[in-house]
Biopython code that builds the backbone (N, CA, C, O; Angstrom):
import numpy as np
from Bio.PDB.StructureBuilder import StructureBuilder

atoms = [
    (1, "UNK", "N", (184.524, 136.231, 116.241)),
    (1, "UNK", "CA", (185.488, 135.528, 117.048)),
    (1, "UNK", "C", (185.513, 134.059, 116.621)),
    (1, "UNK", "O", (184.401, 133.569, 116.419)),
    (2, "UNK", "N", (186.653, 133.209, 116.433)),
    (2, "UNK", "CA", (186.854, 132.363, 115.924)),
    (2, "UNK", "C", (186.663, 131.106, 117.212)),
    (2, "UNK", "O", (186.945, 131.564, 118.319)),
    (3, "UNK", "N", (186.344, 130.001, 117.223)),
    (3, "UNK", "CA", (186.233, 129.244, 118.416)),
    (3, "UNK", "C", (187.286, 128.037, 118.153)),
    (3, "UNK", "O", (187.392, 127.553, 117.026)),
    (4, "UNK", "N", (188.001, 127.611, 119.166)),
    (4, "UNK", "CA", (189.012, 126.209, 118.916)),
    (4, "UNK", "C", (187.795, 125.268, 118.674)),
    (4, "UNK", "O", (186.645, 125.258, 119.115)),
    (5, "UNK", "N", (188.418, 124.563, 117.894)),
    (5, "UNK", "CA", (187.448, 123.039, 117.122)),
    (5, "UNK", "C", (188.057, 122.013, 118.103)),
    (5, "UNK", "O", (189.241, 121.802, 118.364)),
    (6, "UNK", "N", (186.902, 121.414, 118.592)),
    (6, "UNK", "CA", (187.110, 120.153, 119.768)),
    (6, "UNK", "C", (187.763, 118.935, 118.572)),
    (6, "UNK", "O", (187.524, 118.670, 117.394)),
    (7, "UNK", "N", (188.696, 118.412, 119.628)),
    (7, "UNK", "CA", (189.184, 117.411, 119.022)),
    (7, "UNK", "C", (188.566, 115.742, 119.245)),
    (7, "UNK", "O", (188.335, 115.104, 120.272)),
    (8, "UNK", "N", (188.400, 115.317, 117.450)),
    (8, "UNK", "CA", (187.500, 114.086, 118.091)),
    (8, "UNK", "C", (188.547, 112.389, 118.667)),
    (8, "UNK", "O", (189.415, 111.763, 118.058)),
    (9, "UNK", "N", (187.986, 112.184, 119.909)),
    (9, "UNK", "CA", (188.756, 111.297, 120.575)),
    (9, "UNK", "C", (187.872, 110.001, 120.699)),
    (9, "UNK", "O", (186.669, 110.134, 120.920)),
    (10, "UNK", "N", (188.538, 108.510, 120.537)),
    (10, "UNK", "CA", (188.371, 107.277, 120.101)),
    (10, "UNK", "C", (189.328, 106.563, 120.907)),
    (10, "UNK", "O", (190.529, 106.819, 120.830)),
    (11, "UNK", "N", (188.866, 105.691, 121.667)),
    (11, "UNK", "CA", (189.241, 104.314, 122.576)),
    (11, "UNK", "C", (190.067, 103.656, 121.694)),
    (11, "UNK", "O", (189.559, 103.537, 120.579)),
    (12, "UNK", "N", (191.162, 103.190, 121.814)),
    (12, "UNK", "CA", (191.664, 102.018, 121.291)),
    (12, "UNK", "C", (192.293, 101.014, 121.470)),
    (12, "UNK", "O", (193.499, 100.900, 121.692)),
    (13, "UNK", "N", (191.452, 100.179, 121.375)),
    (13, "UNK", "CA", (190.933, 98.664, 121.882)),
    (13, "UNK", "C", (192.095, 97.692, 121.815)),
    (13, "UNK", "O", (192.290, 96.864, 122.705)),
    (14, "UNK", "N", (193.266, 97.871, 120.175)),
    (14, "UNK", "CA", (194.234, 96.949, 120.137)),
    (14, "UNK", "C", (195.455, 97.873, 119.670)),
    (14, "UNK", "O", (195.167, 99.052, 119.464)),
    (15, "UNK", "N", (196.594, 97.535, 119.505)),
    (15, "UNK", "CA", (197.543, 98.261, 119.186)),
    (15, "UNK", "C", (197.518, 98.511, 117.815)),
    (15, "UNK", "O", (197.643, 99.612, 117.281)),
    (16, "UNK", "N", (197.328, 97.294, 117.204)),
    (16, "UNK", "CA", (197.499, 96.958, 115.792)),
    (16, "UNK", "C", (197.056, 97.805, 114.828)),
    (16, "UNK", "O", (197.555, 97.941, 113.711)),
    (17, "UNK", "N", (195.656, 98.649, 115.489)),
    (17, "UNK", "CA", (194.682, 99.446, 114.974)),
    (17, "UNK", "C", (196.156, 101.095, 114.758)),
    (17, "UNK", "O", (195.925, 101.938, 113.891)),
    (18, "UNK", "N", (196.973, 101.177, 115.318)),
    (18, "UNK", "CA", (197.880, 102.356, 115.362)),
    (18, "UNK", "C", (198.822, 102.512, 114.443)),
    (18, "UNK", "O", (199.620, 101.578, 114.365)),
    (19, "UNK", "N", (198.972, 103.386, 113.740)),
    (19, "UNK", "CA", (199.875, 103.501, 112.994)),
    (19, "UNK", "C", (201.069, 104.523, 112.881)),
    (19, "UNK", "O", (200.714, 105.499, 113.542)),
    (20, "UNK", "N", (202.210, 104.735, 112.398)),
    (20, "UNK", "CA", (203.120, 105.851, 112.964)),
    (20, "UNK", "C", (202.968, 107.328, 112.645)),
    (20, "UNK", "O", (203.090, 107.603, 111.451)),
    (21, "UNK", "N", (202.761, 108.182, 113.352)),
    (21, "UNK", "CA", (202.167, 109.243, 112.802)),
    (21, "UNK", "C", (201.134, 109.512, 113.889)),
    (21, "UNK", "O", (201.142, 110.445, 114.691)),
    (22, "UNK", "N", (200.132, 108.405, 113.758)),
    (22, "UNK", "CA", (198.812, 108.612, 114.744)),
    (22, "UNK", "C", (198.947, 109.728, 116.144)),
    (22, "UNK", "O", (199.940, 109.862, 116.859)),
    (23, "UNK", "N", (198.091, 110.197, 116.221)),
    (23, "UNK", "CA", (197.938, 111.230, 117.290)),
    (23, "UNK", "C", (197.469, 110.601, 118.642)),
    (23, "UNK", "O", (196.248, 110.515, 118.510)),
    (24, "UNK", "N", (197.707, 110.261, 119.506)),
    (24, "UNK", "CA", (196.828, 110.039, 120.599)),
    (24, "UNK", "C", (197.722, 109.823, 121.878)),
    (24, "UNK", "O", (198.909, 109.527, 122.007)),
    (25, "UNK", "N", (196.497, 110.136, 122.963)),
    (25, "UNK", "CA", (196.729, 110.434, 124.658)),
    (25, "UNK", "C", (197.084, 109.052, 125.238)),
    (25, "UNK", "O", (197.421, 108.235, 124.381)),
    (26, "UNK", "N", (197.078, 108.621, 126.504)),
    (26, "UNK", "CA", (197.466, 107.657, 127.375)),
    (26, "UNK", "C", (196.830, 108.651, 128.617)),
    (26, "UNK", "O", (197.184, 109.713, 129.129)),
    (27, "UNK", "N", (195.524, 107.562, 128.838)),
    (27, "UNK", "CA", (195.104, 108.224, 130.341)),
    (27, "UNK", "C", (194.798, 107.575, 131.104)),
    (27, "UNK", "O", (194.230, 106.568, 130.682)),
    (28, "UNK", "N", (194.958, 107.692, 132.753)),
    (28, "UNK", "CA", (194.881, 107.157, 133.465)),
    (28, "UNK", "C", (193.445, 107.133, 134.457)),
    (28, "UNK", "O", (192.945, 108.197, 134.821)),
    (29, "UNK", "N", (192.958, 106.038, 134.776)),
    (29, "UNK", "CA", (191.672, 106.290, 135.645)),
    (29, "UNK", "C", (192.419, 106.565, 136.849)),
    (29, "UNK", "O", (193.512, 106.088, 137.154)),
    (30, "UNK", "N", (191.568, 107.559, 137.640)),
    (30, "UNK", "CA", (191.998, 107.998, 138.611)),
    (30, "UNK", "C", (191.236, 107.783, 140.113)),
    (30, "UNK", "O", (191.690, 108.172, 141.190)),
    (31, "UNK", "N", (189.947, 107.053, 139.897)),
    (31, "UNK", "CA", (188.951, 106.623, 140.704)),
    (31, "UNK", "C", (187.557, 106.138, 140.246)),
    (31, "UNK", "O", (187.009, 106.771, 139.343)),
    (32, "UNK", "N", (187.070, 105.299, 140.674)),
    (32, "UNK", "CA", (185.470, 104.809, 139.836)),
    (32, "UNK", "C", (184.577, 106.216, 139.601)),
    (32, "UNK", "O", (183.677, 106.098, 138.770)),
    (33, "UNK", "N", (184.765, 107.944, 140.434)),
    (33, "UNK", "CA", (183.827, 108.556, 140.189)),
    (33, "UNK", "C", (184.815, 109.927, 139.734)),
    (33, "UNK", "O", (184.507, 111.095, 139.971)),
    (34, "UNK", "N", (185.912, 109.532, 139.113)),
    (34, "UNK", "CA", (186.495, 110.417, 138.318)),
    (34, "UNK", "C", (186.731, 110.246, 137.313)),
    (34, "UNK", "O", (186.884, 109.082, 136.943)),
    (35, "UNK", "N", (186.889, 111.448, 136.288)),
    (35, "UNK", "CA", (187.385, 111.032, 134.639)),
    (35, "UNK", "C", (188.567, 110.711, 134.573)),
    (35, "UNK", "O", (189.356, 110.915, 135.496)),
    (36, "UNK", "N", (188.917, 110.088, 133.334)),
    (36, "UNK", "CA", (190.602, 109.710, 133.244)),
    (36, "UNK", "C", (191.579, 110.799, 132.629)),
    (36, "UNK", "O", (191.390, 111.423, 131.585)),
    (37, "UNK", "N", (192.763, 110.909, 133.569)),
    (37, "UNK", "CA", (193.187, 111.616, 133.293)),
    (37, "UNK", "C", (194.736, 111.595, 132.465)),
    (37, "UNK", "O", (195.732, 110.905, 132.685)),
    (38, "UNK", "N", (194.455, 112.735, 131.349)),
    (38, "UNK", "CA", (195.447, 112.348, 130.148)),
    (38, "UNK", "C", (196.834, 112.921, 130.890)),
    (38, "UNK", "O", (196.945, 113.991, 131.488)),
    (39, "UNK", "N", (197.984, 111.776, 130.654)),
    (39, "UNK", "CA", (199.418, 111.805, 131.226)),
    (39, "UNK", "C", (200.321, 111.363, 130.192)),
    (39, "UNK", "O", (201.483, 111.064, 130.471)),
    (40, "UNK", "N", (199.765, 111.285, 128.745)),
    (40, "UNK", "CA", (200.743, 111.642, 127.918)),
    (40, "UNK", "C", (199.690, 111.977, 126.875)),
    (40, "UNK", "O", (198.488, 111.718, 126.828)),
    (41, "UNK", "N", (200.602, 112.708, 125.954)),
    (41, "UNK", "CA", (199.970, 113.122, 124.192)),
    (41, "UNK", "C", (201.216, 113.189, 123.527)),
    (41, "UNK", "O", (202.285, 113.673, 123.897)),
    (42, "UNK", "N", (200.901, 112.633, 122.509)),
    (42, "UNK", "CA", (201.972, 112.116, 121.564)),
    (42, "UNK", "C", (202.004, 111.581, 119.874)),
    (42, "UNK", "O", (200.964, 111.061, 119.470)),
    (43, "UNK", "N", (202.919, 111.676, 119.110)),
    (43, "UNK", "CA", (202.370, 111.442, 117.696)),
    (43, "UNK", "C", (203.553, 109.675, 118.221)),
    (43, "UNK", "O", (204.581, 109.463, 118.865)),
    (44, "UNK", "N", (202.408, 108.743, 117.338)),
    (44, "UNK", "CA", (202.892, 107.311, 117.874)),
    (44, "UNK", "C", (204.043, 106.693, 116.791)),
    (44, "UNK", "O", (203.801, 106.421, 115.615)),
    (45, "UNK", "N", (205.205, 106.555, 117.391)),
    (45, "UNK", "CA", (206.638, 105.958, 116.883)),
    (45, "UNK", "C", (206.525, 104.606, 116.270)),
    (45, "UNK", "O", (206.707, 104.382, 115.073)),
    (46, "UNK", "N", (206.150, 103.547, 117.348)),
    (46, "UNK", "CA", (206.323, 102.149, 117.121)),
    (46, "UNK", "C", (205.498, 101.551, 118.114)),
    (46, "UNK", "O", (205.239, 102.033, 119.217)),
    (47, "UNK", "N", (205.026, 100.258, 117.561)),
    (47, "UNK", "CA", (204.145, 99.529, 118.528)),
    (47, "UNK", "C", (204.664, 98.251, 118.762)),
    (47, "UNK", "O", (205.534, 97.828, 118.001)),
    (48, "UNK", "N", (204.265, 97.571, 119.696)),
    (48, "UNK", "CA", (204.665, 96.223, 120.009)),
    (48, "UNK", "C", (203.137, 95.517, 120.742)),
    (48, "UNK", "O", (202.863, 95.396, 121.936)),
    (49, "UNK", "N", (202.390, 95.164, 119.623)),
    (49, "UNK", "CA", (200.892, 94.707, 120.043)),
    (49, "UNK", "C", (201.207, 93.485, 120.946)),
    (49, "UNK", "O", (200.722, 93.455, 122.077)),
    (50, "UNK", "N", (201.899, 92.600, 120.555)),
    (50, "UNK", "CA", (202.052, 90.992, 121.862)),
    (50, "UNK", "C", (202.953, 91.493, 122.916)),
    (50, "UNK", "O", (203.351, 90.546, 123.596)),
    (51, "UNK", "N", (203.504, 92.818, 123.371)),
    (51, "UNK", "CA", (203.685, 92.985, 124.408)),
    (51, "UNK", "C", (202.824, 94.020, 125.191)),
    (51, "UNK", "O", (203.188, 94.221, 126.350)),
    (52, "UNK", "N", (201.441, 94.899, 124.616)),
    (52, "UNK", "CA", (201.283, 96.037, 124.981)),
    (52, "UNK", "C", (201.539, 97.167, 125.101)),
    (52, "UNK", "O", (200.919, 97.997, 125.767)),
    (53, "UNK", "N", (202.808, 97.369, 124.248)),
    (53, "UNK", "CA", (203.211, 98.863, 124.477)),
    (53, "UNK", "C", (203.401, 99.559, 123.131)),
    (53, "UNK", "O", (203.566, 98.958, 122.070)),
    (54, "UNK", "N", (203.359, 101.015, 123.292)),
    (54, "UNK", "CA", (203.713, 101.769, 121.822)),
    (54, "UNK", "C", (204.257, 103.191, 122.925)),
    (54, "UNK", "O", (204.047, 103.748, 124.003)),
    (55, "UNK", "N", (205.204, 103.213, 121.507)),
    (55, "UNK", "CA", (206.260, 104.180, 121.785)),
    (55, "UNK", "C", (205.736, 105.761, 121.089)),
    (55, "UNK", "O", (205.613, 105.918, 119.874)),
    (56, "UNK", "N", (205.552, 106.510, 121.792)),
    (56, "UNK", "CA", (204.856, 108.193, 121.107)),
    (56, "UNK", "C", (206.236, 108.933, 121.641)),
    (56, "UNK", "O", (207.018, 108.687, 122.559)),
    (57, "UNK", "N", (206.156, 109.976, 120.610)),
    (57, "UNK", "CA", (207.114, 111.360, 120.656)),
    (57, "UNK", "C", (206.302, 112.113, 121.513)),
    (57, "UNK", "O", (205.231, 112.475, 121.027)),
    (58, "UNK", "N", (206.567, 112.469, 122.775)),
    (58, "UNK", "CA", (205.616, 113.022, 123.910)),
    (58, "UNK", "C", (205.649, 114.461, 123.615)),
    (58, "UNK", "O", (206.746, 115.016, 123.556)),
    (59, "UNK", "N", (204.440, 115.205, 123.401)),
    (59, "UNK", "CA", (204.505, 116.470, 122.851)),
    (59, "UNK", "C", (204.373, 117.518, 123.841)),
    (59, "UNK", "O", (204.001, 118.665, 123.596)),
    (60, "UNK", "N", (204.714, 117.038, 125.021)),
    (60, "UNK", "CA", (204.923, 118.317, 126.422)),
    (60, "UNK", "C", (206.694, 118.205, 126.778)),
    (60, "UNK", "O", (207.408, 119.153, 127.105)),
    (61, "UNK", "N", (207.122, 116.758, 126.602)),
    (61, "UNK", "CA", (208.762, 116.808, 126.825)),
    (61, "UNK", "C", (209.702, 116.869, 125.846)),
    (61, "UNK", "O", (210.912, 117.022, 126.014)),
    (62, "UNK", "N", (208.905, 116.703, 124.441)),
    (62, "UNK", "CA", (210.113, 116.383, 123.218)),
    (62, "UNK", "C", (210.824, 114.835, 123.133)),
    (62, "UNK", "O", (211.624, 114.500, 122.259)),
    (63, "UNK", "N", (210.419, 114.112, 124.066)),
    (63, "UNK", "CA", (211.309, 112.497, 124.403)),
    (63, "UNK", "C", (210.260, 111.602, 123.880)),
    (63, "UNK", "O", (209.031, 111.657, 123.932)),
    (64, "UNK", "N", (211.017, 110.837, 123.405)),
    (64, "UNK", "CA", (210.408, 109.257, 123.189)),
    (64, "UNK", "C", (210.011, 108.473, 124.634)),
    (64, "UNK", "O", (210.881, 108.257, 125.478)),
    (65, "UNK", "N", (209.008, 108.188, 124.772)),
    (65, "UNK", "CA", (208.075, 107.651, 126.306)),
    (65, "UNK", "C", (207.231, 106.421, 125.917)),
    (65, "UNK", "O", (206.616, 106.562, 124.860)),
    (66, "UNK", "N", (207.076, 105.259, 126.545)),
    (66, "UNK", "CA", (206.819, 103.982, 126.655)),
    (66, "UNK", "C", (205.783, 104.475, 126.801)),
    (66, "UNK", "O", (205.688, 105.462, 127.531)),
    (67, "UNK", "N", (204.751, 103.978, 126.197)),
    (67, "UNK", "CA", (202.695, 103.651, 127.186)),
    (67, "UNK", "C", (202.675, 102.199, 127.743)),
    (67, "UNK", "O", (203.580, 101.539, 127.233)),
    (68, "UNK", "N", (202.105, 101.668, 128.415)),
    (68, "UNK", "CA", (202.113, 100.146, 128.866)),
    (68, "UNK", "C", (200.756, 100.135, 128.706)),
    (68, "UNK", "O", (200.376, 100.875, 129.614)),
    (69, "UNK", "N", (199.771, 99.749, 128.103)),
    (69, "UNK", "CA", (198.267, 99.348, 127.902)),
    (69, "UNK", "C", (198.050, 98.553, 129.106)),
    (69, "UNK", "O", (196.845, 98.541, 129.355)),
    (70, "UNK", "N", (198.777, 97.837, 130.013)),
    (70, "UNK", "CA", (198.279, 97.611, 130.844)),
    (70, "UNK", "C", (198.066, 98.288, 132.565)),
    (70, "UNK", "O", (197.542, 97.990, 133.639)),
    (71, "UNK", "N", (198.704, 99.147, 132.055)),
    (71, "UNK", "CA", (198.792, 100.851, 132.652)),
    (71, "UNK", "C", (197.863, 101.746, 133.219)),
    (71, "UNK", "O", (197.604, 102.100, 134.369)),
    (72, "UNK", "N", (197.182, 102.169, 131.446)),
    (72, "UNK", "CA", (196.770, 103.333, 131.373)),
    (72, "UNK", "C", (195.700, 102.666, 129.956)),
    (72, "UNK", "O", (196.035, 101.629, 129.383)),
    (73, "UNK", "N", (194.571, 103.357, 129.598)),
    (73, "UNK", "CA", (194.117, 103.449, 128.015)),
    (73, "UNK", "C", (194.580, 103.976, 127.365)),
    (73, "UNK", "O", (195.187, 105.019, 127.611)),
    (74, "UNK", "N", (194.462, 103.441, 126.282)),
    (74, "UNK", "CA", (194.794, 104.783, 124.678)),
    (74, "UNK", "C", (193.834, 105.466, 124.343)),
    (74, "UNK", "O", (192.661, 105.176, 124.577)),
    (75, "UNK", "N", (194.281, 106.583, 123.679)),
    (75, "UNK", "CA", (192.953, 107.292, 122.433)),
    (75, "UNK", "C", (193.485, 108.022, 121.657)),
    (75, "UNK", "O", (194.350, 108.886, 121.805)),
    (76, "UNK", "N", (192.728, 107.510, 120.454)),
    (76, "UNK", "CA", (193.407, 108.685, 119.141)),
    (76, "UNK", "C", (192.746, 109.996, 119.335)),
    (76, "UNK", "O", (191.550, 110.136, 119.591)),
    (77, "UNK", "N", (193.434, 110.750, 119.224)),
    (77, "UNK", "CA", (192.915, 111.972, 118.731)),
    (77, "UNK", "C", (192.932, 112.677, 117.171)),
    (77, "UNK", "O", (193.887, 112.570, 116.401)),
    (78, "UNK", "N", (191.809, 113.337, 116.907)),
    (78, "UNK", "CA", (191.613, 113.158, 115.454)),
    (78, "UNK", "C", (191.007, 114.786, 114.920)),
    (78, "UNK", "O", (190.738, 114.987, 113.735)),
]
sb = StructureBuilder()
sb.init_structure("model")
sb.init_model(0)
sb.init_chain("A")
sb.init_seg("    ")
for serial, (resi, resn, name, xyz) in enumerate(atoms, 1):
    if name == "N":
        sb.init_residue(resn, " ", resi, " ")
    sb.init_atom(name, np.array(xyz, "f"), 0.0, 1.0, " ", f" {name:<3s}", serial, name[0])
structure = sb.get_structure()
C-alpha cells in the first residue's frame, strides 16, 4: 500500500521571499490554544511586498483571491 507523502510547510516571513508559481496556504489563528487554520491554498500570481499582499490562484474556487499578511500568515508548501 502506497502512503500520501506529507507536504513540507515553511513560514514566510516577507513577501519578497515568493515567487510566481510558489505553492502556499494563508492561515488564520483561531485562538492562543488552537492551531491555525488554512483558508486559502493557492499557486502565487503577484506580490506587492510594501503593501502586504500577494495574489494566489485559489485551488478550491478556481479565482484569483487577495491574502492581506496583515490578516492571516503565509506558508509555502513544498
Amino acid at each position: 500500500m502506497l502512503k500520501e507523502a506529507k507536504a513540507h510547510v515553511t513560514r514566510v516571513r516577507a513577501l519578497d521571499q515568493l515567487h510566481r508559481g510558489d505553492e502556499i496556504e494563508a492561515r488564520l489563528s483561531v485562538g492562543p490554544s488552537y492551531d491555525d487554520v488554512v483558508i486559502r491554498r493557492g499557486s502565487v500570481q503577484e506580490t506587492a511586498p510594501g503593501i502586504g499582499v500577494v495574489w494566489i490562484m485559489d485551488h478550491h474556487t478556481g479565482m484569483r483571491k487577495a491574502i492581506n499578511t496583515d490578516e492571516c500568515s503565509v506558508w509555502r508548501v513544498a
